[in-house]
C-alpha positions as CSV (number, residue, x, y, z in Angstrom):
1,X,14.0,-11.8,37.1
2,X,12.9,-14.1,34.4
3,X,9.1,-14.2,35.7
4,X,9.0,-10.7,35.9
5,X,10.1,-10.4,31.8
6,X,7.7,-12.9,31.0
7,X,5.0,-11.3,33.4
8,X,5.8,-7.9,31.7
9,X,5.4,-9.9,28.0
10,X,2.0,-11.8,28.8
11,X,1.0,-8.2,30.2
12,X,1.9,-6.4,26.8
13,X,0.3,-9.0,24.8
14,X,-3.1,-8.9,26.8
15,X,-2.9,-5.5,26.5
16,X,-2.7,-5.2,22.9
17,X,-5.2,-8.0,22.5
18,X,-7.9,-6.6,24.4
19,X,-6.8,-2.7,22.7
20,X,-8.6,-4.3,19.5
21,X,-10.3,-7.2,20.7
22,X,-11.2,-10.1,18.5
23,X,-12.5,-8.0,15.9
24,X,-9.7,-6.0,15.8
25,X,-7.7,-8.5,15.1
26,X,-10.0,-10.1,12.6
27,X,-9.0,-7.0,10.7
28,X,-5.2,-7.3,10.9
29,X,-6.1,-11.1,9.9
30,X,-7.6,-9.3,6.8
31,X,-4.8,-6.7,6.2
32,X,-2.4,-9.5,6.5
33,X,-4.4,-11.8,3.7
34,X,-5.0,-8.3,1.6
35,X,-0.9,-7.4,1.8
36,X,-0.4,-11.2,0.4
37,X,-2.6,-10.9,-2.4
38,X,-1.0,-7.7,-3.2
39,X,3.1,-8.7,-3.2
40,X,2.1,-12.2,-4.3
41,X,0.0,-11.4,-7.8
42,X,3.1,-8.9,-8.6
43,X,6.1,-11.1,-7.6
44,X,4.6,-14.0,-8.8
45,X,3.8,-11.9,-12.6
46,X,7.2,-10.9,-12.4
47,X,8.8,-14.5,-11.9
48,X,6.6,-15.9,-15.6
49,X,7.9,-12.9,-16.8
50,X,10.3,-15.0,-19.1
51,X,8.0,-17.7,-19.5
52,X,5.1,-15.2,-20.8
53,X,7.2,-13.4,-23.0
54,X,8.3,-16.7,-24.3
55,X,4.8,-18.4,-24.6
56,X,3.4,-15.4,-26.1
57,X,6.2,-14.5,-28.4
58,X,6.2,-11.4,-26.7
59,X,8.7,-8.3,-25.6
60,X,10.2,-8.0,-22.3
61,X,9.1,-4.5,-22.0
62,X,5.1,-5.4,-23.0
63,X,5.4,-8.1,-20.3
64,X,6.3,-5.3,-17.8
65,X,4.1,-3.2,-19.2
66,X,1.0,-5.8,-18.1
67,X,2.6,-6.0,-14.8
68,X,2.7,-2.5,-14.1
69,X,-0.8,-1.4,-15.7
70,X,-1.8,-4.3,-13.4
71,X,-0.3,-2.5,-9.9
72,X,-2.0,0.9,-11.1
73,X,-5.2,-0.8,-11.1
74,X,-4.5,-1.7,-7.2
75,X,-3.0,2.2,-6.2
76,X,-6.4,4.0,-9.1
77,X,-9.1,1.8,-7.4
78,X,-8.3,2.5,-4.2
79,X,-10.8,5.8,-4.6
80,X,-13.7,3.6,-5.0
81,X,-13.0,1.4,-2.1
82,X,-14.4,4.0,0.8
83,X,-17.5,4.4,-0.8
84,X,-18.1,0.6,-1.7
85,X,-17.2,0.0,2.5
86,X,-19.9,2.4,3.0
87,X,-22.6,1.0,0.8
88,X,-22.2,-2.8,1.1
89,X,-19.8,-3.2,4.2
90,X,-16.2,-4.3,4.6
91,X,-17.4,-8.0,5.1
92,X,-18.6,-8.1,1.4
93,X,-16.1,-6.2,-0.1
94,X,-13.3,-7.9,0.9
95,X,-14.8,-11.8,0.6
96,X,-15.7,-10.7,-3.0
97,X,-12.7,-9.2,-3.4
98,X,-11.0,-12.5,-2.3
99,X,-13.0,-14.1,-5.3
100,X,-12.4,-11.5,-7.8
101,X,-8.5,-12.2,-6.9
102,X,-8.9,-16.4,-7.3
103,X,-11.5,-16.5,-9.7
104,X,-9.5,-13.7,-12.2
105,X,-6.2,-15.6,-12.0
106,X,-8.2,-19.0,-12.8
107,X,-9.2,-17.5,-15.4
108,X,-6.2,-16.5,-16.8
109,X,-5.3,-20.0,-17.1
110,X,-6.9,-20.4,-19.8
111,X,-6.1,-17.3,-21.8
112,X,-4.4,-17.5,-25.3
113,X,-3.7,-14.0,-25.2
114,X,-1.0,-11.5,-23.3
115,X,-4.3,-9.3,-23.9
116,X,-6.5,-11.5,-22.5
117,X,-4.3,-11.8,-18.9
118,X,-3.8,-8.4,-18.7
119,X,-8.0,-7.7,-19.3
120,X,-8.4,-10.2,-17.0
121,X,-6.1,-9.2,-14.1
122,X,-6.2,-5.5,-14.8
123,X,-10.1,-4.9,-13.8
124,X,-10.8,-8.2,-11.6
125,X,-8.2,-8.7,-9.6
126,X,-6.0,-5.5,-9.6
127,X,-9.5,-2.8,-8.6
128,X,-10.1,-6.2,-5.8
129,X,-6.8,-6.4,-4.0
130,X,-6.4,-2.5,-4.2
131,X,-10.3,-2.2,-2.4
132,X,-9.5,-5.0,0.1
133,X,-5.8,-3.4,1.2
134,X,-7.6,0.1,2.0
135,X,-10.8,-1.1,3.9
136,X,-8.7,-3.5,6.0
137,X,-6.1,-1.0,6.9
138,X,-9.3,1.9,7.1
139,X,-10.9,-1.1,9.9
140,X,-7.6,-1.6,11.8
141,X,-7.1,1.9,12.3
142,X,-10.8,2.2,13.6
143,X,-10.0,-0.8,15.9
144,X,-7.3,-0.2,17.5
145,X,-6.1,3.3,19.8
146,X,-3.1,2.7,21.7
147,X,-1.4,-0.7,20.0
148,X,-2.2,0.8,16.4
149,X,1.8,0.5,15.5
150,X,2.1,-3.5,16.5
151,X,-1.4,-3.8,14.8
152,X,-0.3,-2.3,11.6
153,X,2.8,-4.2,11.9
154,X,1.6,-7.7,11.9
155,X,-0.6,-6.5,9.1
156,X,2.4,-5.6,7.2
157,X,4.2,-9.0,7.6
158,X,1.8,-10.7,4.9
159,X,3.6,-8.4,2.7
160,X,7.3,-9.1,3.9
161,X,6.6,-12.8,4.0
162,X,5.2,-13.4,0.5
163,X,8.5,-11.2,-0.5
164,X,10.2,-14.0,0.3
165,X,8.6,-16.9,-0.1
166,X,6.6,-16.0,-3.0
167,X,9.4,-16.0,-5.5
168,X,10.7,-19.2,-5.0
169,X,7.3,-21.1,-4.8
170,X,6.1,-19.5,-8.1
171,X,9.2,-20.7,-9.5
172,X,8.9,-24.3,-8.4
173,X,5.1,-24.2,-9.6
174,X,6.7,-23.2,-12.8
175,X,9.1,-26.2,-12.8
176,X,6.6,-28.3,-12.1
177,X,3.4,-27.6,-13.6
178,X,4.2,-24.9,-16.3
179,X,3.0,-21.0,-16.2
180,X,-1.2,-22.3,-16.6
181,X,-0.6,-24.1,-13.4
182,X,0.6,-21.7,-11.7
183,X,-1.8,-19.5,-12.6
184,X,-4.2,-22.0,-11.2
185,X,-2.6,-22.6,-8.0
186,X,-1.8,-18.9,-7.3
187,X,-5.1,-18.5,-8.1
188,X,-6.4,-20.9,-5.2
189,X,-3.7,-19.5,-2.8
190,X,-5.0,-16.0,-3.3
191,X,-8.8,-17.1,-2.9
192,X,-8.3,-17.4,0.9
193,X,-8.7,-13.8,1.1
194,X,-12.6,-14.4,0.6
195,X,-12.3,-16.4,3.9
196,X,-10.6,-14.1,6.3
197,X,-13.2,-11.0,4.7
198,X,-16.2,-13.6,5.7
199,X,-14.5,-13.0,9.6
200,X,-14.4,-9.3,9.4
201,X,-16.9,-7.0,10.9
202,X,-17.7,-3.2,11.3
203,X,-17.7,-1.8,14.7
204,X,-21.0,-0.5,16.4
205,X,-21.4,2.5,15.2
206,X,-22.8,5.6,17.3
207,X,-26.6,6.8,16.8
208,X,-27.1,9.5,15.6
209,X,-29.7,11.9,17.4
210,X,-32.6,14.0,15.4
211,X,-30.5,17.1,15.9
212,X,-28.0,15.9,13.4
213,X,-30.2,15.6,10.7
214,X,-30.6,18.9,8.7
215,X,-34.3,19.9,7.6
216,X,-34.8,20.0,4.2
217,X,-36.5,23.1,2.8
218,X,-39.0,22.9,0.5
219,X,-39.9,25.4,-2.3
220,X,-43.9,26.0,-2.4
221,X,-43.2,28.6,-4.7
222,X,-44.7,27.9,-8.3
223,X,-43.3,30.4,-11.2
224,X,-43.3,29.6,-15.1
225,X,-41.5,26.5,-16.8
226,X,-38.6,28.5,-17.4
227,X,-37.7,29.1,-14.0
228,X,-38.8,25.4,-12.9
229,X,-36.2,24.4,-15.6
230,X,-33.4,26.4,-14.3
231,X,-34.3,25.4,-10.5
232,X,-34.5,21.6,-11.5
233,X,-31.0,22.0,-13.4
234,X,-29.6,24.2,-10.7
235,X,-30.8,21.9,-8.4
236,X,-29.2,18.2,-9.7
237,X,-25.8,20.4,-10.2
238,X,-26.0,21.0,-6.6
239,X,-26.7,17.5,-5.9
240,X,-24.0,15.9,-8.2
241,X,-21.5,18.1,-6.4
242,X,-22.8,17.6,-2.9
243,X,-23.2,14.0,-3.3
244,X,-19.1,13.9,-5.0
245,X,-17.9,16.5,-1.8
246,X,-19.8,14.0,0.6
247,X,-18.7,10.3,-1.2
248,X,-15.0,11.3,-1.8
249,X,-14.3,13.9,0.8
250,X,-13.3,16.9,-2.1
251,X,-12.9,19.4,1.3
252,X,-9.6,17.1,2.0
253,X,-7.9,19.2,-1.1
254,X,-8.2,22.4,1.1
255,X,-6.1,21.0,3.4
256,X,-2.4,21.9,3.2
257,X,-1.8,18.3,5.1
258,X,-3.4,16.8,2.6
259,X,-1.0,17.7,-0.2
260,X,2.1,17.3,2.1
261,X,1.7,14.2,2.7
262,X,0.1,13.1,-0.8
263,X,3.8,14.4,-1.8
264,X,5.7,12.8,0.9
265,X,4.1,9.5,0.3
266,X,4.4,9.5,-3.8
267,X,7.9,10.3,-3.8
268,X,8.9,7.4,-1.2
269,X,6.9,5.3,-2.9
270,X,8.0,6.2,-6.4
271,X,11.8,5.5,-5.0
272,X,11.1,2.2,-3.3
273,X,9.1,0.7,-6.5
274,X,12.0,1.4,-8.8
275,X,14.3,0.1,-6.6
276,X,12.4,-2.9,-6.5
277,X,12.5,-2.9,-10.1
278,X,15.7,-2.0,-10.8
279,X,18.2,-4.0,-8.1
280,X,18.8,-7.0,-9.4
281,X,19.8,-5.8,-12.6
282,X,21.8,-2.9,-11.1
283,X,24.0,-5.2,-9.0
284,X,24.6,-7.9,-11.5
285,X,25.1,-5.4,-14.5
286,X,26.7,-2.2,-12.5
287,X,28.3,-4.1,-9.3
288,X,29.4,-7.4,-11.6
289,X,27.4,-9.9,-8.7
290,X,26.2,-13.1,-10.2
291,X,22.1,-13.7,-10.0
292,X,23.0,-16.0,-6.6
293,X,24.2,-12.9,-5.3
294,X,21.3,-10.6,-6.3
295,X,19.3,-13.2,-5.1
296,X,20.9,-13.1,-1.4
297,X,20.3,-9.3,-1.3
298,X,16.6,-9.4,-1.7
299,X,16.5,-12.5,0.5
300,X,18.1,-9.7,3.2
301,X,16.0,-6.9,2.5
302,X,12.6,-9.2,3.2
303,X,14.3,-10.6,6.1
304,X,14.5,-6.9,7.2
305,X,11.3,-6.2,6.2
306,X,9.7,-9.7,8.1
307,X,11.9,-8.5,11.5
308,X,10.7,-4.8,11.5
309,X,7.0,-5.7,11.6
310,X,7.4,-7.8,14.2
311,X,9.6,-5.4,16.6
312,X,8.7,-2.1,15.2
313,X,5.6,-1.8,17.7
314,X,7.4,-2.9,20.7
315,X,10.7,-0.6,19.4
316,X,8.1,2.6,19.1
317,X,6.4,2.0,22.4
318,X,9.3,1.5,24.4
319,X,10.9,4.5,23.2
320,X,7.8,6.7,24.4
321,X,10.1,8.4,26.9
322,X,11.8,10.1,24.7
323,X,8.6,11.5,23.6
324,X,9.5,10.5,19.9
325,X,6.2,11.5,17.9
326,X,5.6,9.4,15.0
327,X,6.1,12.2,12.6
328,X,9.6,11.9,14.2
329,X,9.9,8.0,13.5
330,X,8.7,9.1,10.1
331,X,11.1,11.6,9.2
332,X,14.0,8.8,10.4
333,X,13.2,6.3,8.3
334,X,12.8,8.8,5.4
335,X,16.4,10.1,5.7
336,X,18.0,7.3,6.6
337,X,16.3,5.3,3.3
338,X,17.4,8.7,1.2
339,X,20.6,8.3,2.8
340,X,21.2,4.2,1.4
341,X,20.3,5.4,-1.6
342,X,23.3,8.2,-1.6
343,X,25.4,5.2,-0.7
344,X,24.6,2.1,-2.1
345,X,26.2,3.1,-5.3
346,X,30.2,3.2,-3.4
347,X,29.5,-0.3,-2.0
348,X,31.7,-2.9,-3.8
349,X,31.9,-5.4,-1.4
350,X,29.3,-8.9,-0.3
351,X,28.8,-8.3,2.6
352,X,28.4,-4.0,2.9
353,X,25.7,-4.6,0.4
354,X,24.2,-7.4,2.1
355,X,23.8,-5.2,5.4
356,X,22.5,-2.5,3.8
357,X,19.6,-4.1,2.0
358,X,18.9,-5.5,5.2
359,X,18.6,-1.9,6.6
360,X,16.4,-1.0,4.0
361,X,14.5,-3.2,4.2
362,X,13.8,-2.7,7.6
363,X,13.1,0.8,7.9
364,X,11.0,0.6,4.6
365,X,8.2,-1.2,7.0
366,X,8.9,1.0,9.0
367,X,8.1,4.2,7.0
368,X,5.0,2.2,5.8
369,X,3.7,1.8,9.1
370,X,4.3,5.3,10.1
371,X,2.4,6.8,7.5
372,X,-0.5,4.9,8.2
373,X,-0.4,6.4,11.9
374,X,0.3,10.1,10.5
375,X,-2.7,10.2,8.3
376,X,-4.7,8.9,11.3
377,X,-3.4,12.1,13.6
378,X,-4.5,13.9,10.4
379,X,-7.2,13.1,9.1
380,X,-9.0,10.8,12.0
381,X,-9.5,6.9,11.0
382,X,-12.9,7.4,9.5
383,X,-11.2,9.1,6.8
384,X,-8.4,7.4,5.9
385,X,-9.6,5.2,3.7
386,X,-10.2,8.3,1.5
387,X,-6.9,9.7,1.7
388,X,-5.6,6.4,0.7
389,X,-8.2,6.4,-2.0
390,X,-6.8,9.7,-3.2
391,X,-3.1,8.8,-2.6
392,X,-3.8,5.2,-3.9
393,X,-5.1,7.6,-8.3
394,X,-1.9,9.7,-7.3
395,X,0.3,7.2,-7.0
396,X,-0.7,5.0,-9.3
397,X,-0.8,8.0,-12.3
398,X,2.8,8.5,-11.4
399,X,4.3,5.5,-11.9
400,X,3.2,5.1,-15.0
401,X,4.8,8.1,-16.5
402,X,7.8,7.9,-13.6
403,X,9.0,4.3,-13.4
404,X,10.8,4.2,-16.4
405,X,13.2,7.1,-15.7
406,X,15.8,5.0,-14.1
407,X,16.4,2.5,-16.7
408,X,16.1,6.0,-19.2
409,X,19.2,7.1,-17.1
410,X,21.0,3.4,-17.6
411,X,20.4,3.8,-21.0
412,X,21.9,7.0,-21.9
413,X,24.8,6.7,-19.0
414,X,25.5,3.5,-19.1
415,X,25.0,3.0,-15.3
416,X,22.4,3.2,-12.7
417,X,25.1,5.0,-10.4
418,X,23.8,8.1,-11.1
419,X,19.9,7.0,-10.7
420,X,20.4,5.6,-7.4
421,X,22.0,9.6,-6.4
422,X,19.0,11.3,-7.7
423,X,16.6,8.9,-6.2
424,X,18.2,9.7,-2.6
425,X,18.4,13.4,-3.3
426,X,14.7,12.9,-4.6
427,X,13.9,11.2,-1.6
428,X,15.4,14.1,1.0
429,X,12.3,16.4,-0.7
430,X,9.9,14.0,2.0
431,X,12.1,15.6,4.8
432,X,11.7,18.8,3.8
433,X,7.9,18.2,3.6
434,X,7.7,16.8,6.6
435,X,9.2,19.8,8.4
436,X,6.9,21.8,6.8
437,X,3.9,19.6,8.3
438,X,5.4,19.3,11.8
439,X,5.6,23.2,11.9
440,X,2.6,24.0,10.1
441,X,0.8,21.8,12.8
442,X,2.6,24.0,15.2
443,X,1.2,27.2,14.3
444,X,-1.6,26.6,12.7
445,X,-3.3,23.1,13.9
446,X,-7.2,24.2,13.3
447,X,-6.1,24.6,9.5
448,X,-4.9,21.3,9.0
C-alpha cells in the first residue's frame, strides 16, 4: 500500500512537471522571486518604521504615508507591465526589474532625506516589483493548462514565506547594522530577482499566416490643403485611439466580467490590506494582548498562508469529483474570510484567535490563487496581464483614499469592533458579485 501512495505521488509530480516543463517552472521560479520582492520591500519599510521616523524627526503617519504611496506604485504600474512584455520580452523586464529593486534600495542608503527614500523607492523599485509580479504570473498562466492551481501556488509561497521570515531578519539587520545597512542588505537580497528573470523565457509563439494581416488602404485621392489637414488630423486621432484600444485592451471595459471581477477583487483586497495594517494594533489596544501575543497571531496567519500554497493544488484537484468549479472555491474562501471578519471581534481568548488567523490566513492564498484562475476562464492567459494591469491603477487609487477608514472609525469609536463588522459585511458584496458572474456566464457566455 505504501508503493502504491508513493507511485501515485512520483506520478502527480511528473505530471505537473512535464504540464509546464522547465520553462514553466522557470516562471513560477520568477513569480516566487517577484512575490518576495513585493512582501519583503513592504514588511521590511514597515519594520524601520520607528527607526525612520526617529532618524528623520518624522511623524508616524508620513512614515506610512511613504510606505503606502510606495505599494500604489506596485498595484498603478501594473498597466504598463503588458505592454513593456510585449516590446522588450519578459526576460528583460524582469532582470531589470530585479536591478531597479537592488540598485533603488542601495541607493536609499545613502539618502538624508524621508523625500529622498520615498523618490527613490516610489518610481524605481515600486513601478519594478509591480511589472515583474504581473508578467511572471501573465507567463505561468501561459505555461501551464491542467496543474495551473499547484503552479500558482508555489508561486505564491515567496509571498507567505517572506511574511514570516522577513520581519524578524529586518529587525536583526536593524540590531546589528542600523536602518542604512539594512537598506543595503535588503537591497542585495532583493537583487536576486535579476537572476531568476535572466532564466525566464517566452514560449514559441504561433505564426501568423498572410490572411491575418489586414490590407491597408491607401487614399490616391488629392483635394485642397484643407481637407489634407482634416484627413491628417482625423487620421492620427484614429491612430492614438487604435493604438491605446490595441496596447491596453480598452474593449475589456465592455465586458460586464470585467467590472465584476475588478469589484470582487478591490473589495477583498481593500479588506485584507487593512487588516494587515490594522491587527496588531487592534489586538493589543481593543483585545488587551501584549506585542508577544500579536506577534504569535501573524506568525499563525503566514503559517496558514505557507501551508495553503503548498496543499491548495493537490486539495482542488482531488476534489474534481465533486465538480467544484473554481468560481465555487472562489466564492468559499470569500465568505468564509467575510465570515472571520463578522467574528474576530467576539473572540477573547489565545487560542480562538490564534486558530482563526491561521484560517485566514489560509484561505486568503487561497482566494489569491483562485482569482488568478477566474480571470484565466475569463479573459484567456494572453490577456491577463492586462486585467491585472487595470485591476493593479484600480486598486492601487483605492487604497489611497480607502485605507485610512478603519483607523477613522477607531478614532471616533474608540474601537476597531465596529471596523472589523463593516469590513466582513463589506466583504459579503464579493459574494453577491460573484453570483452575478456565475449566472451571467450561464445565460449569456458569448457576452462575457
Amino acid at each position: 500500500m505504501e508503493s502504491t501512495f508513493l507511485k501515485s505521488v512520483s506520478s502527480w509530480f511528473v505530471k505537473t512537471f512535464k504540464d509546464g516543463g522547465l520553462l514553466g517552472w522557470f516562471a513560477v521560479l520568477g513569480l516566487f522571486s517577484s512575490w518576495i520582492a513585493w512582501i519583503g520591500l513592504i514588511k521590511g519599510l514597515a519594520v524601520m518604521l520607528p527607526t525612520l521616523q526617529e532618524q528623520f524627526n518624522a511623524s508616524t503617519w508620513l512614515v506610512g504615508w511613504m510606505i503606502a504611496i510606495i505599494d500604489a506604485s506596485m498595484q498603478i504600474s501594473a498597466l504598463f507591465a503588458p505592454p513593456l512584455r510585449e516590446k522588450l520580452g519578459v526576460r528583460a523586464v524582469v532582470m531589470v526589474s530585479g536591478l531597479l529593486v537592488g540598485g533603488s534600495l542601495i541607493a536609499s542608503a545613502f539618502a538624508t532625506s524621508l523625500s529622498q527614500i520615498t523618490v527613490l523607492l516610489t518610481l524605481a523599485a515600486g513601478p519594478a516589483v509591480g511589472c515583474s509580479l504581473v508578467v511572471s504570473k501573465e507567463l505561468v498562466g501561459r505555461c501551464f493548462k491542467e496543474a495551473s492551481t499547484t503552479a500558482f501556488g508555489v508561486g505564491i509561497l515567496g509571498g507567505s514565506l517572506a511574511f514570516v521570515t522577513c520581519v524578524p531578519l529586518t529587525q536583526f539587520f536593524l540590531d546589528i547594522y542600523g536602518w542604512r545597512g539594512t537598506m543595503l542588505l535588503l537591497g542585495g537580497i532583493l537583487s536576486h530577482l535579476a537572476v531568476c528573470g535572466a532564466l525566464m523565457k517566452e514560449p514559441a509563439k504561433e505564426t501568423r499566416s498572410n490572411d491575418q494581416y489586414q490590407t491597408v488602404a491607401v487614399n490616391e485621392d488629392t483635394g485642397d490643403g484643407e481637407a489634407t489637414s482634416n484627413s491628417r488630423c482625423c487620421s492620427c486621432f484614429i491612430s492614438a485611439h487604435s493604438f491605446s484600444s490595441k496596447t491596453f485592451k480598452l474593449g475589456l471595459f465592455s465586458l460586464p466580467s470585467f467590472w465584476l471581477i475588478i469589484f470582487m477583487y478591490n473589495i477583498w483586497m481593500m479588506m485584507n490590506t487593512a487588516w494587515v495594517i490594522y491587527f496588531v494594533v487592534y489586538t493589543t489596544v481593543s483585545k488587551g494582548f501584549s506585542l508577544g501575543d500579536a506577534s504569535n497571531f501573524v506568525v499563525s496567519y503566514g503559517i496558514g498562508r505557507i501551508l495553503s500554497s503548498i496543499t491548495v493544488g493537490p486539495l482542488v484537484k482531488n476534489f474534481q469529483v465533486l465538480s467544484l468549479s473554481n468560481s465555487a472555491w472562489l466564492g468559499l474562501g470569500l465568505f468564509l474570510s467575510s465570515l472571520y471578519y463578522l467574528i474576530d471581534p467576539w473572540l477573547m481568548s489565545f487560542w480562538p484567535i490564534l486558530v482563526a488567523a491561521f484560517i485566514y490566513g489560509y484561505f486568503k492564498v487561497l482566494i489569491h490563487i483562485q482569482f488568478d484562475l477566474v480571470i484565466i476562464e475569463s479573459f484567456g492567459a494572453d490577456r491577463m496581464g492586462l486585467f491585472l494591469g487595470w485591476n493593479g491603477l484600480f486598486t492601487g487609487v483605492t487604497g489611497l483614499f480607502t485605507l485610512y477608514f478603519p483607523g477613522l472609525i477607531y478614532d471616533h469609536f474608540g474601537s476597531y469592533t465596529l471596523a472589523l463588522i463593516l469590513m466582513g459585511g463589506v466583504q459579503l458584496l464579493t459574494v453577491v458579485a460573484l453570483l452575478v458572474l456565475v449566472w451571467l456566464r450561464r445565460r449569456r457566455p458569448a457576452s462575457l
